[in-house]
SETORMI-948757 format. One line per 4 residues: number of its first residue (from 1); their letters; for each residue x, y, z of C-alpha. Coordinates in steps of 0.02 Angstrom, whole numbers, plus 50000, padded with zeros to 5 digits. Each point is the difference from the previous one (the first is absolute). Example, Ala and Ser with C-alpha at 12.3 -4.5 7.8 and 13.67 -1.06 7.14 Angstrom:
! residues 2
1	as	50615/49775/50390; 50069/50172/49967;
***
This chain:
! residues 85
1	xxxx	50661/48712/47895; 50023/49877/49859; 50159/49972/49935; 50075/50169/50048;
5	xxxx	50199/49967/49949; 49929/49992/49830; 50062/50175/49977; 50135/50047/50120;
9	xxxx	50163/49956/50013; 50107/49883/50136; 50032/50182/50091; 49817/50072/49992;
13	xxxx	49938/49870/50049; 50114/49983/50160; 49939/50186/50031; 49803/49943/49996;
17	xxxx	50045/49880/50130; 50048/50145/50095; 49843/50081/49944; 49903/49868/50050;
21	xxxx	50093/49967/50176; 49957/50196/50052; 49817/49968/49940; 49973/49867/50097;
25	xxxx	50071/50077/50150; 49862/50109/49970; 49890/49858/50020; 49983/49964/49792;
29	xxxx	49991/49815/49949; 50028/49945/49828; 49972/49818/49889; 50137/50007/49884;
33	xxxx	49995/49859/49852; 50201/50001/49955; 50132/49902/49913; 50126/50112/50077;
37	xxxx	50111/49941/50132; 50048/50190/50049; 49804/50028/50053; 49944/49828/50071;
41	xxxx	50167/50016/50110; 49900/50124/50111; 50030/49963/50155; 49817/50022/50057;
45	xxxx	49919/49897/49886; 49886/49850/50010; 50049/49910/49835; 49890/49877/49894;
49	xxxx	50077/49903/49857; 49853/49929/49871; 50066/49826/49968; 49872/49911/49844;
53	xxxx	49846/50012/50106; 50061/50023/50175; 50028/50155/50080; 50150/49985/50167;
57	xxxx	50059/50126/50121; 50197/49982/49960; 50138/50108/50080; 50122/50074/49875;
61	xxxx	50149/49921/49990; 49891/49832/49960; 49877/50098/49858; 50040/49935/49838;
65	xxxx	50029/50198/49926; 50147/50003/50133; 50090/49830/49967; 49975/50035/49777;
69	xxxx	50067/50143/50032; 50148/49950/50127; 50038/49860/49888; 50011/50077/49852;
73	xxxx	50114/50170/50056; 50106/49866/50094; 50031/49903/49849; 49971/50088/49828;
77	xxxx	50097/49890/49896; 49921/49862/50048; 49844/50061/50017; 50014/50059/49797;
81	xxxx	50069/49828/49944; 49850/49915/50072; 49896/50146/49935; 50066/50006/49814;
85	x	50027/49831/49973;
***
């Protein structure tokens, strides 16, 4: 799937994770491209960040979707000023 959380929202697209979870219990296995931290947070997943020309095996919590995103909801303000400036 490329890109799927192009059209769902933050709660669909906690319900395809569910989707997803019971599928693979049923032996399904997916390759997901994502920006979304609500789908790469599957806990499950083998995750590859595409860094330039590299591609690494990364674990969520150090993938750079997960620490943009952290940052950012952590700090809006800031994260604006530096933005808009």
């Amino acid at each position: 799937m490329d890109e799927p959380e192009a059209a769902l929202s933050p709660m669909k697209q906690m319900a395809m994770i569910s989707r997803i979870h019971e599928l693979c219990n049923d032996q399904s296995q997916f390759i997901i491209a994502t920006h979304s931290p609500i789908i790469l947070s599957y806990p499950k997943s083998t995750i590859y960040q595409v860094n330039e020309s590299v591609i690494e095996k990364t674990t969520y919590e150090d993938s750079d979707v997960f620490n943009v995103t952290r940052n950012f909801l952590n700090r809006p303000k800031k994260m604006l000023d530096i933005l808009l400036d």
